[in-house]
C-alpha positions in Angstrom: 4.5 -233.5 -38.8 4.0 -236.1 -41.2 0.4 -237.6 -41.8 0.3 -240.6 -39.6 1.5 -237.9 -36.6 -1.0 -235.6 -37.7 -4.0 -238.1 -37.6 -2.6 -239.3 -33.8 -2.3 -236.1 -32.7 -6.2 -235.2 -34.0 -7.6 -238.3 -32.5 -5.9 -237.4 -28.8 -7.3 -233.8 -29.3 -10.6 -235.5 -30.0 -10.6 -237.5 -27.4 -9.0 -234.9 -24.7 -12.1 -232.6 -25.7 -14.6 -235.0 -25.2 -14.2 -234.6 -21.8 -15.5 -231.7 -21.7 -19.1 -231.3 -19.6 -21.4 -228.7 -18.4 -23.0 -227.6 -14.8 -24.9 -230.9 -15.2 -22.5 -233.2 -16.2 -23.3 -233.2 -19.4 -21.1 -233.3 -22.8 -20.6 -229.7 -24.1 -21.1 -230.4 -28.3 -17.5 -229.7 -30.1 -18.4 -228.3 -33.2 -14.6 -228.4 -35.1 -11.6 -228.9 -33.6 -7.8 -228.5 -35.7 -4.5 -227.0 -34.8 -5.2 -223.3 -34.1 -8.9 -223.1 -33.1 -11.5 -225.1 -31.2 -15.6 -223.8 -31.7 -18.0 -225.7 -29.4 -21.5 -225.2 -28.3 -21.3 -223.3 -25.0 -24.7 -224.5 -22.7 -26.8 -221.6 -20.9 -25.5 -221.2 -17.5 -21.8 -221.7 -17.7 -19.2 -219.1 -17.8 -17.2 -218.5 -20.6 -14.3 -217.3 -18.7 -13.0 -217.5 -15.1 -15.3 -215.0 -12.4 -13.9 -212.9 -9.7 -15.0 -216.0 -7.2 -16.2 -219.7 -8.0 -20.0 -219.6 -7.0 -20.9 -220.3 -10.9 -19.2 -223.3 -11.3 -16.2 -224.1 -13.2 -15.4 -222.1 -16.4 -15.5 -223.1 -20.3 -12.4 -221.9 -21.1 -10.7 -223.4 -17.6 -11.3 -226.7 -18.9 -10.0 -226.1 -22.6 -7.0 -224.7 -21.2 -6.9 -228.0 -18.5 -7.0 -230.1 -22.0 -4.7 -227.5 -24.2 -2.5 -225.2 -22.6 -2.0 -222.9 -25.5 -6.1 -222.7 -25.6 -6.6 -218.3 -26.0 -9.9 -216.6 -25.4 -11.0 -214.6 -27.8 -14.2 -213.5 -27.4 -16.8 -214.2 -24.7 -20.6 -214.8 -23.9 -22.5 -213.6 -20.8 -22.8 -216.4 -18.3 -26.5 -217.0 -19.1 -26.5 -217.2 -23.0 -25.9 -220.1 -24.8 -24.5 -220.8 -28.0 -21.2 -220.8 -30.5 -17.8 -219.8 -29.4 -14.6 -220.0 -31.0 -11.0 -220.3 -29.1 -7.5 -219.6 -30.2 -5.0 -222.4 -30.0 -1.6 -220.6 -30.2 -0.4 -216.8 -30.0 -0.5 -216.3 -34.0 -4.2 -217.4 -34.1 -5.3 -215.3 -31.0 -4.0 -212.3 -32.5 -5.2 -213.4 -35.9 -8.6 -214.5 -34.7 -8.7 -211.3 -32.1 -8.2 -208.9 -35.0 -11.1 -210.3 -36.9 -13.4 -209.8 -33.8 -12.4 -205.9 -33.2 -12.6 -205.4 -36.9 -15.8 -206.6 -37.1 -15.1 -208.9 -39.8 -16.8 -211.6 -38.2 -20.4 -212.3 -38.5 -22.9 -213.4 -35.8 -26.1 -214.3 -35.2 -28.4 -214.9 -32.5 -31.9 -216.0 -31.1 -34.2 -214.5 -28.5 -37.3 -214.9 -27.7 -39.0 -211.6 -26.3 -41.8 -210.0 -24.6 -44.0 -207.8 -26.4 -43.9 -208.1 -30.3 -43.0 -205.1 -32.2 -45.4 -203.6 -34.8 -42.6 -203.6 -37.5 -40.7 -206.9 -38.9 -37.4 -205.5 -39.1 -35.8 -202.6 -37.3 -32.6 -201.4 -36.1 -31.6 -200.2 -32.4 -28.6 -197.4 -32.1 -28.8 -196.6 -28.3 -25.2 -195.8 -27.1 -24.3 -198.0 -24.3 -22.2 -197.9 -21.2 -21.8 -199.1 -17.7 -24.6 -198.8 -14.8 -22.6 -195.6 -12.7 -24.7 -197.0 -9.6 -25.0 -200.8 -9.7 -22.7 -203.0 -11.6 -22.6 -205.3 -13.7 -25.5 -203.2 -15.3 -25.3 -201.7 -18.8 -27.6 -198.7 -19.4 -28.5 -196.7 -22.4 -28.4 -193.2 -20.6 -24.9 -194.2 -18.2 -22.9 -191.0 -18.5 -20.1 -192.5 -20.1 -21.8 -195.0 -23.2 -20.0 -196.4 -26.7 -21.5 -196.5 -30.0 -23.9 -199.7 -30.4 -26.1 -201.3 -33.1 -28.2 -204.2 -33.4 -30.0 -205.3 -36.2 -33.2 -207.2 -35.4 -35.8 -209.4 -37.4 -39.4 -210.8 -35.9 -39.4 -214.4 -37.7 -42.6 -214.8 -35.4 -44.7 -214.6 -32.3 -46.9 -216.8 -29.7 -49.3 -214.7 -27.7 -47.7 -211.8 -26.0 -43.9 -213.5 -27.7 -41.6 -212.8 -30.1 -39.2 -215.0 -32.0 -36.1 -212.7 -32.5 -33.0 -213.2 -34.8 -30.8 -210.7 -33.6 -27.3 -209.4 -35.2 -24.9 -207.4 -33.2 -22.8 -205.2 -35.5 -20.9 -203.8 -32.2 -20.1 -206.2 -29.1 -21.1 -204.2 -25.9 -21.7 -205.8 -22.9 -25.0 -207.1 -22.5 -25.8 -204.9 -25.9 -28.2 -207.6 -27.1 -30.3 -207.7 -24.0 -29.8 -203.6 -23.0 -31.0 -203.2 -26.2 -34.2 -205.3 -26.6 -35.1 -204.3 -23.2 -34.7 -200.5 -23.5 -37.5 -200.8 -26.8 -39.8 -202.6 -24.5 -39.0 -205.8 -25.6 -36.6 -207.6 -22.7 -35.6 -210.8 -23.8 -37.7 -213.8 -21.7 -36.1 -215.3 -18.6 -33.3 -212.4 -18.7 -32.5 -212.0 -14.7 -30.8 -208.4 -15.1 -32.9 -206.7 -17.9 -36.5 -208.5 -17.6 -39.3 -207.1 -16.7 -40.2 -209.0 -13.5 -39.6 -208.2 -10.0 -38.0 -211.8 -8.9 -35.4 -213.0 -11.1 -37.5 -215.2 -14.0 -34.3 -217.9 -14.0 -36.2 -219.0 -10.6 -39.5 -220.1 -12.6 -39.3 -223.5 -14.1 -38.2 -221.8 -17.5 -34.8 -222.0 -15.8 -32.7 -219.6 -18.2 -32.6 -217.0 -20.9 -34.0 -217.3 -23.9 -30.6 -216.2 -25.7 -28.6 -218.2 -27.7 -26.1 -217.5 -30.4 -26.6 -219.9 -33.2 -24.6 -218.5 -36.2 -21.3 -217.2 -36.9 -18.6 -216.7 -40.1 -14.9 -216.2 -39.5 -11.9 -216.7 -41.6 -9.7 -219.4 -40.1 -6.3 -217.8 -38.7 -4.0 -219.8 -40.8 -5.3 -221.9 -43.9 -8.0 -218.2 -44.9 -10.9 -220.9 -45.5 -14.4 -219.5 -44.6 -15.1 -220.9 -41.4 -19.7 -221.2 -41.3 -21.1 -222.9 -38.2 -24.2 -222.9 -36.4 -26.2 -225.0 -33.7 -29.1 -225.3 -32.0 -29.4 -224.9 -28.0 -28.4 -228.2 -25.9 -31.9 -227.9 -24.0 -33.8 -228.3 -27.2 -34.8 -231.2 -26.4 -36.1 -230.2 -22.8 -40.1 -230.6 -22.4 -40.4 -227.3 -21.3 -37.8 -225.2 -23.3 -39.1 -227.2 -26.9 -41.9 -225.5 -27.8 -39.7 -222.0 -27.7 -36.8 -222.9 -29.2 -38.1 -225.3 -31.6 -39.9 -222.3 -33.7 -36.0 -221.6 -35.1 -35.3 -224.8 -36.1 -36.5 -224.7 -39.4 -34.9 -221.6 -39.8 -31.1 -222.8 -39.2 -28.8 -222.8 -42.3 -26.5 -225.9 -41.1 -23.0 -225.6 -40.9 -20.5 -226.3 -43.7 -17.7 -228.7 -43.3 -14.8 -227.0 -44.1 -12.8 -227.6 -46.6 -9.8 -229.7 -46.2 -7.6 -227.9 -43.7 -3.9 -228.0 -45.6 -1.1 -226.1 -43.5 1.7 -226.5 -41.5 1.7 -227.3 -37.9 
C-alpha cells in the first residue's frame, strides 16, 4: 500500500468510526485508530460485548465489527464501567495483543469513588475471588472455588463520608475491582451488585457507577511502540456527575501521541 492508499484508507476508517454512538445517541470518543488496533472511550452503561439477550442495548464491539469485520475483542469491561478499551484488527494482533493481557504486561488504571474512607492512603487487597455458587453473575471472596486476585489501591482524596480511589488491578477477575473495594467496606458508589443499598443506587439521579478506567500502557502488536492513553469519563461534563469526577482531573497524565506508526499493512 503505497502512501496516497494508505492516507485514503485512514480517512474511510476515520470516518466509518465516527459513527459510532452510545445508548443516548451520542458519539463514543475514538482515542487512536491504525491498521491492527482501535482504543476508544467506552461510556457507562453500554456493553462491551454481545449479552445472552438484547435488553442492554446494542453492543460496543457489535458496532466495530458492523464498521470492521476483522475488529477482535480482546479484553472487556463490565457493562456499567466506563472508560478505555483497546480492540484487535486482524488475527496476528489479537493473539499479539491477547498475550500481553494474560501476561500481564499491560498496565491499567482506574477511578472510583467509594463509601467510607480508609484510615491508610495506600493499601493492597489479596482476597481470592470466584463465582457466587448461589446467584450469578456474583463474584464473592469466600465462593468455594476462587482465583488468586490483587488490587493495588491509592486514596487521592475524600468529600464527607467519600473517597477518591485510583485503583490498579494486577489480576483481571470479574468484577475484582468492585468485589474487592466492597468486601473492605468500601463498595464503590452507585455499584448495583456490590453497594451497600437495598434498591439498586443506578435508580437515584446519580444514574451509574462511579467506575471508570482512565489509564492504560500496552505495546502495539506490530510496530513495538509504547502505546500511553488515558481519558476522562464522557459524563464529565454532567451537572450532577461534575463535582465527583472532576476531583481526578487534575490528576490525569494525558495521553502521548504515538510515534509515527511505520509498518507494513
Amino acid at each position: 500500500m503505497n502512501t496516497e492508499e494508505a492516507q485514503a484508507q485512514d480517512l474511510s476508517d476515520r470516518q466509518c468510526i465516527s459513527t459510532l454512538v452510545d445508548h443516548r445517541g451520542q458519539p463514543i470518543p475514538v482515542l487512536h485508530i491504525d491498521y491492527h488496533c482501535i482504543v476508544v472511550n467506552k461510556p457507562h452503561n453500554m456493553l462491551s460485548v454481545p449479552a445472552h439477550s438484547d435488553h442492554l442495548g446494542v453492543s460496543l464491539f457489535t458496532q466495530l465489527l458492523a464498521l470492521f469485520p476483522e475488529v477482535r475483542c480482546v479484553h472487556r469491561l463490565d457493562y456499567e464501567t466506563s472508560g478505555v478499551m483497546v480492540f484487535a484488527r486482524g488475527k496476528k494482533a489479537e493473539r499479539l495483543l491477547f498475550e500481553q493481557f494474560r501476561n500481564r504486561v499491560v498496565e491499567k488504571k482506574y477511578w472510583a469513588i467509594c463509601h467510607q474512607p480508609p484510615t491508610t492512603q495506600l493499601g493492597e487487597i489479596t482476597l481470592a475471588i470466584g463465582k457466587d455458587d448461589v446467584s450469578s453473575p456474583y463474584q464473592r471472596t469466600h465462593a468455594l472455588k476462587r482465583k488468586a486476585a490483587k488490587t493495588l489501591w491509592h486514596k487521592m482524596g475524600y468529600l464527607n463520608n467519600l473517597w477518591f480511589a485510583e485503583l490498579r488491578p494486577i489480576t483481571g477477575r470479574t468484577h475484582q475491582l468492585r468485589v474487592h473495594l466492597s468486601a473492605i467496606g468500601s463498595p464503590i458508589f452507585g455499584d448495583p451488585l456490590y453497594g451497600p443499598y437495598p434498591i439498586a443506587p443506578r435508580h437515584t439521579h446519580y444514574q451509574r457507577l462511579y467506575l471508570h478506567a482512565a489509564e492504560i500502557q500496552f505495546v502495539h502488536p506490530v510496530s513495538q511502540l509504547h502505546m500511553h492513553f488515558t481519558c476522562l469519563p464522557a459524563d464529565i461534563a454532567d451537572h450532577l456527575s461534575a463535582p465527583l469526577w472532576q476531583h481526578f482531573e487534575s490528576h490525569l497524565v494525558p495521553s502521548k501521541p504515538p510515534e509515527v506508526l511505520s509498518f507494513d499493512t
